[in-house]
FIKOLZA-1660 file (N, C-alpha, C; in steps of 0.1 Angstrom, whole numbers, plus 5000, padded with zeros to 4 digits):
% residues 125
   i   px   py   pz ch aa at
   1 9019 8298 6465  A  X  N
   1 9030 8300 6456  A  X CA
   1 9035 8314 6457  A  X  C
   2 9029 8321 6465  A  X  N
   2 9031 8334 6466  A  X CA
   2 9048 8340 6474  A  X  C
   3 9055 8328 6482  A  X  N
   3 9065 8329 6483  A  X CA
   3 9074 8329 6474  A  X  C
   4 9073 8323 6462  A  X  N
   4 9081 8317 6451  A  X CA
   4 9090 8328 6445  A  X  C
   5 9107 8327 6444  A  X  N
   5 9111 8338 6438  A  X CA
   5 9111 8342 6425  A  X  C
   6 9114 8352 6419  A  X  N
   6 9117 8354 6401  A  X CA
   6 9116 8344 6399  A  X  C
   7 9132 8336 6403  A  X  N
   7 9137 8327 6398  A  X CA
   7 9131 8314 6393  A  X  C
   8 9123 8307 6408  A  X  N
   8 9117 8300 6407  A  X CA
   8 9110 8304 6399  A  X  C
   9 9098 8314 6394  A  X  N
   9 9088 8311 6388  A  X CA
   9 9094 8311 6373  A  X  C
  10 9098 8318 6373  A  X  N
  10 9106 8316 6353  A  X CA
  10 9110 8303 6354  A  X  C
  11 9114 8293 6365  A  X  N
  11 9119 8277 6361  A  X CA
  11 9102 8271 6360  A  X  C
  12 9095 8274 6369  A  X  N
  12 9080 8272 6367  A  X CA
  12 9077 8273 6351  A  X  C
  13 9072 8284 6344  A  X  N
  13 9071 8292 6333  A  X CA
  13 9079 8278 6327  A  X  C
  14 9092 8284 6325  A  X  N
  14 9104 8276 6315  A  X CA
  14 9095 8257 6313  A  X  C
  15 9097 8256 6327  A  X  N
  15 9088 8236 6327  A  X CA
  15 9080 8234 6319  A  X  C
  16 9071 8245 6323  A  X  N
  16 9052 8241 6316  A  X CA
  16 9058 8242 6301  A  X  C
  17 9067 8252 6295  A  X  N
  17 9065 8254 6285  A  X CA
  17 9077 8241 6276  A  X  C
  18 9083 8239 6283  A  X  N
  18 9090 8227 6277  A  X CA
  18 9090 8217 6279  A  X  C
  19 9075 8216 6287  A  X  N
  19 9072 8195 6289  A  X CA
  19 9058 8202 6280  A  X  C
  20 9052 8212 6273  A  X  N
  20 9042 8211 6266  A  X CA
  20 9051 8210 6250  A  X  C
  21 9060 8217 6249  A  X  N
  21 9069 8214 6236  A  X CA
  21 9074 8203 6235  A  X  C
  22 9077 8197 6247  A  X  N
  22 9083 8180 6245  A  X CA
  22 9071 8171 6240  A  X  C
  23 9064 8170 6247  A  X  N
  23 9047 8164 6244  A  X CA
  23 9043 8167 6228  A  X  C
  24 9045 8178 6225  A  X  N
  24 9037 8182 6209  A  X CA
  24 9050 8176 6202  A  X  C
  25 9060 8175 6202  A  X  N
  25 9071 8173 6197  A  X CA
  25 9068 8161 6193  A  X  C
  26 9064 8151 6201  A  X  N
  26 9065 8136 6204  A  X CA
  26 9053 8131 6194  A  X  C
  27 9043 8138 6200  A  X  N
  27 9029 8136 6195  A  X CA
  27 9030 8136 6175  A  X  C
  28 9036 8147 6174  A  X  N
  28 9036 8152 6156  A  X CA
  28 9051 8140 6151  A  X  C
  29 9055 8135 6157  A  X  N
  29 9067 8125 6150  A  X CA
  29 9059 8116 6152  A  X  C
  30 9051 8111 6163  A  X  N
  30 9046 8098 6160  A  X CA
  30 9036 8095 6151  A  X  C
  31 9027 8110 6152  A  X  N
  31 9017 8111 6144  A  X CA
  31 9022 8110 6126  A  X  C
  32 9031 8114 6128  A  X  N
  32 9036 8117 6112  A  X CA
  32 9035 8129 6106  A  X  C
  33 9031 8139 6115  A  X  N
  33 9031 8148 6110  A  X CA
  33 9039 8159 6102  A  X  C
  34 9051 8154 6106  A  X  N
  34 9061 8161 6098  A  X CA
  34 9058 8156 6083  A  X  C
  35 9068 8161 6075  A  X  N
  35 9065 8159 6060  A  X CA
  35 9074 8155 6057  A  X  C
  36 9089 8151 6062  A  X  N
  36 9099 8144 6059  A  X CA
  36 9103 8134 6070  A  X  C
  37 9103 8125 6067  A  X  N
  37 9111 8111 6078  A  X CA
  37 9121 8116 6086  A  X  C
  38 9131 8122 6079  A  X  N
  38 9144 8127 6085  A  X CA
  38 9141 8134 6098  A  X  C
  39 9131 8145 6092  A  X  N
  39 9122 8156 6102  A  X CA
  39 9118 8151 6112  A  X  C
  40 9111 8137 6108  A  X  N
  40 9103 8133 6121  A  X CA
  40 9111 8128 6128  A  X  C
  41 9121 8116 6126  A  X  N
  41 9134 8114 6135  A  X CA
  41 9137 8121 6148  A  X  C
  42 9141 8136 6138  A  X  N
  42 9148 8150 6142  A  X CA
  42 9137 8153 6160  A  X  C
  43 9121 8155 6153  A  X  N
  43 9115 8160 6163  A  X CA
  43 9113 8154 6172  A  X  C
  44 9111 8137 6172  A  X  N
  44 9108 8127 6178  A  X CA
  44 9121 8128 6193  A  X  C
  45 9130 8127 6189  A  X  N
  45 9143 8129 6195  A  X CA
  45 9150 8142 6206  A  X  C
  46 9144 8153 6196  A  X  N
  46 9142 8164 6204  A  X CA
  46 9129 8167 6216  A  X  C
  47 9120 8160 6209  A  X  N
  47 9109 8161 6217  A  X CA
  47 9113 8152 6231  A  X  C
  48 9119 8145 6229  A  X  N
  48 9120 8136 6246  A  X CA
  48 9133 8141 6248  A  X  C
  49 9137 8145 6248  A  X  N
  49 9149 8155 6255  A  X CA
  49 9142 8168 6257  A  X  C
  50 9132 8176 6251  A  X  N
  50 9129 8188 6258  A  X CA
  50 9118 8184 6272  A  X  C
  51 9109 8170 6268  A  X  N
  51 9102 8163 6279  A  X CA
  51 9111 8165 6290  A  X  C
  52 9119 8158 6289  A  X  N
  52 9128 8155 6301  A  X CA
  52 9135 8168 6308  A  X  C
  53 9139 8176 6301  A  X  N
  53 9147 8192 6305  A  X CA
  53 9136 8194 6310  A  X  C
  54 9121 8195 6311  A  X  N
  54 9112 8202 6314  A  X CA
  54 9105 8196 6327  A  X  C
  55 9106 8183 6328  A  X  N
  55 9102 8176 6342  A  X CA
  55 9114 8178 6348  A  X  C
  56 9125 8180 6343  A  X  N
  56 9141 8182 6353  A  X CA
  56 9137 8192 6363  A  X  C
  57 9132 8204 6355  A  X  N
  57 9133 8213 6361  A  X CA
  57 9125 8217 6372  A  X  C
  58 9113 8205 6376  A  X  N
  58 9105 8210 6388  A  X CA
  58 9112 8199 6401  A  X  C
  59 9124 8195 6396  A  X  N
  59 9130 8188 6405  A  X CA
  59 9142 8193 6413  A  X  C
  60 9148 8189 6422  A  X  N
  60 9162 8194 6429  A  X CA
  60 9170 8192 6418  A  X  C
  61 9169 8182 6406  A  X  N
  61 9183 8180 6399  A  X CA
  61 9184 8194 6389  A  X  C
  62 9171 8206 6390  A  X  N
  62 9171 8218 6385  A  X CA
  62 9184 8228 6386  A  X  C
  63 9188 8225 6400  A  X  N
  63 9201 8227 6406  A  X CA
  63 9216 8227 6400  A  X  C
  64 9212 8215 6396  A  X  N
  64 9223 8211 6389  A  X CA
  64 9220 8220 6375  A  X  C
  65 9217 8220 6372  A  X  N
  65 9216 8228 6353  A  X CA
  65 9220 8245 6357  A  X  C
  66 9218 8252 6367  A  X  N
  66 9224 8263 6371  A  X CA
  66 9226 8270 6358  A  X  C
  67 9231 8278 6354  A  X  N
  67 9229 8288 6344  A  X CA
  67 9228 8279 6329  A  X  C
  68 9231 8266 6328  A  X  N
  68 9227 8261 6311  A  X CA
  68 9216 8261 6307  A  X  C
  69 9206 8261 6321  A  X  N
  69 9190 8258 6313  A  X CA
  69 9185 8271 6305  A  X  C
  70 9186 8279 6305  A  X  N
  70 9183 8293 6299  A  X CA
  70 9187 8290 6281  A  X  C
  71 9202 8289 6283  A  X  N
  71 9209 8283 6270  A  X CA
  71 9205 8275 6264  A  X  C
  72 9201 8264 6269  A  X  N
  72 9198 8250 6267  A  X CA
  72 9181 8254 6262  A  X  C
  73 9173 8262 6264  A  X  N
  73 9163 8262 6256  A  X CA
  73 9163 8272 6249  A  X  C
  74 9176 8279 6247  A  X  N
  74 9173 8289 6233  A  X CA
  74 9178 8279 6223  A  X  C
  75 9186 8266 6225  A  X  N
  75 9192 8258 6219  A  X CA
  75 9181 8250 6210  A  X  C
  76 9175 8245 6223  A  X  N
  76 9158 8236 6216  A  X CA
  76 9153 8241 6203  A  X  C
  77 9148 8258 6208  A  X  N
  77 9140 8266 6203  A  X CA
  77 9145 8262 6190  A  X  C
  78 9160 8272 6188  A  X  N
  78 9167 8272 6175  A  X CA
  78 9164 8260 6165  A  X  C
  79 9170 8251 6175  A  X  N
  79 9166 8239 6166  A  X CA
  79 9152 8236 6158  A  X  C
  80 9145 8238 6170  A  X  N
  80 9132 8236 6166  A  X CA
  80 9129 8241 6149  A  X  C
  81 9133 8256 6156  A  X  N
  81 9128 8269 6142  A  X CA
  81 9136 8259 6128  A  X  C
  82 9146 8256 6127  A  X  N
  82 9152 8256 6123  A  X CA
  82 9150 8244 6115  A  X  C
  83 9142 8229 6119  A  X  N
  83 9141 8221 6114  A  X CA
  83 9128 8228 6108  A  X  C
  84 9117 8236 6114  A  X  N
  84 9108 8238 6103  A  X CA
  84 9110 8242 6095  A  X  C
  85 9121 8254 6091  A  X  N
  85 9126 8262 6082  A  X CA
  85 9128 8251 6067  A  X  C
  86 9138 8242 6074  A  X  N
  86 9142 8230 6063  A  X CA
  86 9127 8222 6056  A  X  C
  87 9116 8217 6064  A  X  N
  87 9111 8212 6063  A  X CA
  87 9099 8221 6054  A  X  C
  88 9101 8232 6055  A  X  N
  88 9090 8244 6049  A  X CA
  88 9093 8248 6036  A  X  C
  89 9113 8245 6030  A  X  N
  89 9114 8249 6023  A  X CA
  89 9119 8233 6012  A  X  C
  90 9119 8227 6017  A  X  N
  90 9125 8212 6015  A  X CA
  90 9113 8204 6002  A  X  C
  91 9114 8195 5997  A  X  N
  91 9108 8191 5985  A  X CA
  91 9098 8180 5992  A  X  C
  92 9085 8182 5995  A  X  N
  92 9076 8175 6001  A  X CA
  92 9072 8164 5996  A  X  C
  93 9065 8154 6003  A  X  N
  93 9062 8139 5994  A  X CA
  93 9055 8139 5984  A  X  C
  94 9051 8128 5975  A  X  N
  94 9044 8132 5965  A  X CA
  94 9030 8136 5968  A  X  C
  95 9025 8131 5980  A  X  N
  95 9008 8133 5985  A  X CA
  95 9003 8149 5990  A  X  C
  96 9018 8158 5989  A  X  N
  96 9014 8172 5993  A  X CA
  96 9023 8180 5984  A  X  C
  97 9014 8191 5981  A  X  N
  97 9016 8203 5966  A  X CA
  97 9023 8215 5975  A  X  C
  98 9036 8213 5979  A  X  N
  98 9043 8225 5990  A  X CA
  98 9045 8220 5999  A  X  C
  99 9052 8229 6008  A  X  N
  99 9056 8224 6018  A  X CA
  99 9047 8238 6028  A  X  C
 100 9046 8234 6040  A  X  N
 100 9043 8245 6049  A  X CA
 100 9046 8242 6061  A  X  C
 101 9044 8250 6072  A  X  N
 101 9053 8252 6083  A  X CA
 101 9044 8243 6096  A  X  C
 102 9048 8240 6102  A  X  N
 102 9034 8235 6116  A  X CA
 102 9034 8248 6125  A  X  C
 103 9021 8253 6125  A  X  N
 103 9018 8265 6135  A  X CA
 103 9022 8264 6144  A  X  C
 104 9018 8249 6148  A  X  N
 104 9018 8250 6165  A  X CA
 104 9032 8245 6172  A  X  C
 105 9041 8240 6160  A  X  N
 105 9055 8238 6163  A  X CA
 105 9060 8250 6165  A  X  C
 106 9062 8256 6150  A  X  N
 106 9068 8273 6156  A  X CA
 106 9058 8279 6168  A  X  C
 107 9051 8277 6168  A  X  N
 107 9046 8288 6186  A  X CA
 107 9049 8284 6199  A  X  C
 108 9051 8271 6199  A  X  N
 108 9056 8269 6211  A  X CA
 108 9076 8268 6208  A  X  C
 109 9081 8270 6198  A  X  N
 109 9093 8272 6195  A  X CA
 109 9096 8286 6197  A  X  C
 110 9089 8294 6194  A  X  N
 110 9086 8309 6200  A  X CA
 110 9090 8315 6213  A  X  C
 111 9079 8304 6224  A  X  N
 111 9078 8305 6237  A  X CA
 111 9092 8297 6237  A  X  C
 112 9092 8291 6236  A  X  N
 112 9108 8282 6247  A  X CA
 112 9114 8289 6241  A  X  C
 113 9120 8294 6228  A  X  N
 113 9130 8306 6229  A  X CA
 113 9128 8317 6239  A  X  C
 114 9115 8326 6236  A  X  N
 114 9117 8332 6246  A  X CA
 114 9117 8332 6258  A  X  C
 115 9114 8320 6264  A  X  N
 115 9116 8319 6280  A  X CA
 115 9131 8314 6285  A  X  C
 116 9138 8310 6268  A  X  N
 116 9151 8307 6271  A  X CA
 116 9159 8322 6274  A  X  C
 117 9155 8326 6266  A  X  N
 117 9163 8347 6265  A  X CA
 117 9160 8350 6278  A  X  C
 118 9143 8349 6284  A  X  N
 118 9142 8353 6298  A  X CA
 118 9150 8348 6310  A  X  C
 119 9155 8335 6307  A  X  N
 119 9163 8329 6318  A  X CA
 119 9180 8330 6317  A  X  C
 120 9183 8334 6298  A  X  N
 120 9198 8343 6302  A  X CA
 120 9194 8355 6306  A  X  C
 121 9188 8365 6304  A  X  N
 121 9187 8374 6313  A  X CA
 121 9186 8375 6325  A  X  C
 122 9175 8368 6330  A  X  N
 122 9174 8367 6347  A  X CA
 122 9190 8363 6352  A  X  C
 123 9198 8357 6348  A  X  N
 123 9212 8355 6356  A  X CA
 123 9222 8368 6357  A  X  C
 124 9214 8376 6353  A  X  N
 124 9226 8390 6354  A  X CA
 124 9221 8397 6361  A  X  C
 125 9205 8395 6367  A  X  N
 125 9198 8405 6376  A  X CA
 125 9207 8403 6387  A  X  C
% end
């Protein structure tokens, strides 16, 4: 792999990290892990669309996404953050006293944001 440009390896980077966000995504809506139905819907749905952006990307059809995929996972991310935000501050079922955040949601929502920032930047190099 030592040939591999910037480019390619940030689409590398960008894959792993958004077919592992798709996967956890999937895994915690089926699991139930969310704390609101709505939520889980939300992640279940996002989760197989960031799966799929993320197997897209070790393919030729990578090509085709040309400068949106950078956007397209600061988009994920957002979302991501953003349903935990709701779901952290939102009125929890009766079986739990608070609401709190999923660690491992926000951290890989973390990384796909920032590998999204890394890939709008890389297009101006």
């Amino acid at each position: 792999m030592a040939g591999l440009s910037a480019t390619a390896d940030t689409r590398l980077y960008a894959s792993a990290i958004a077919i592992v966000s798709g996967i956890y995504s999937i895994a915690a809506a089926i699991t139930g892990m969310g704390s609101m139905p709505m939520s889980d819907s939300l992640v279940l749905a996002l989760g197989v669309v960031v799966l799929l952006h993320g197997i897209a990307l070790l393919t030729p059809l990578a090509d085709r996404f040309g400068r949106a995929s950078g956007p397209l996972m600061v988009v994920w991310a957002a979302i991501m953050l953003g349903n935990q935000a709701v779901s952290a501050t939102s009125a929890s079922g009766p079986m739990i006293d608070g609401s709190s955040w999923d660690g491992g949601m926000v951290a890989i929502a973390v990384l796909m944001l920032a590998s999204g920032l890394i890939m709008v930047r890389g297009r101006e190099m």
